[in-house]
C-alpha positions as CSV (number, residue, x, y, z in Angstrom):
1,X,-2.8,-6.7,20.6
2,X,-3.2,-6.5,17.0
3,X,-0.2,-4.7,14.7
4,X,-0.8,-1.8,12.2
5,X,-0.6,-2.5,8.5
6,X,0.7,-0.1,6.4
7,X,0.8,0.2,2.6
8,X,3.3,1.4,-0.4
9,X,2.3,1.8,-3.5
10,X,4.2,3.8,-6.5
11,X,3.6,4.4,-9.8
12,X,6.5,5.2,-12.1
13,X,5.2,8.7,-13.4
14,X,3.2,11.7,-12.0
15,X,0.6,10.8,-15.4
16,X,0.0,7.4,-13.8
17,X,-2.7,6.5,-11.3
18,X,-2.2,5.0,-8.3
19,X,-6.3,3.9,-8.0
20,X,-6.1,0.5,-9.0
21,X,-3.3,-0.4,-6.9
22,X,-5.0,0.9,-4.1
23,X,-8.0,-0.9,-4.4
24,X,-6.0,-4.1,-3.9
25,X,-4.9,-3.5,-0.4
26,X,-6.3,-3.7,3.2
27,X,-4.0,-1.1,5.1
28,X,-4.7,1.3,7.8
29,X,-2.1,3.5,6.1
30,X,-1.0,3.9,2.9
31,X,2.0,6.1,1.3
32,X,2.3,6.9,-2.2
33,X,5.1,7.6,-4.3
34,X,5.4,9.3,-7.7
35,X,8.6,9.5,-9.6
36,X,9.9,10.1,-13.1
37,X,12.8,8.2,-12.8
């Protein structure tokens, strides 16, 4: 049986684009975060 992989990826502000971080990943699932911190 083979596990699940998931992905996070998050970009530090909602004018930032989470594309090219996605693009590096091989996930089943990914979540993605935007916050002004």
């Amino acid at each position: 049986m083979q596990g699940q992989r998931i992905g996070y990826v998050r970009v530090s502000s909602f004018d930032q684009n989470p594309d090219r971080q996605l693009e590096q990943i091989d996930v089943g699932k990914v979540f993605t975060d935007k916050a002004s911190g």
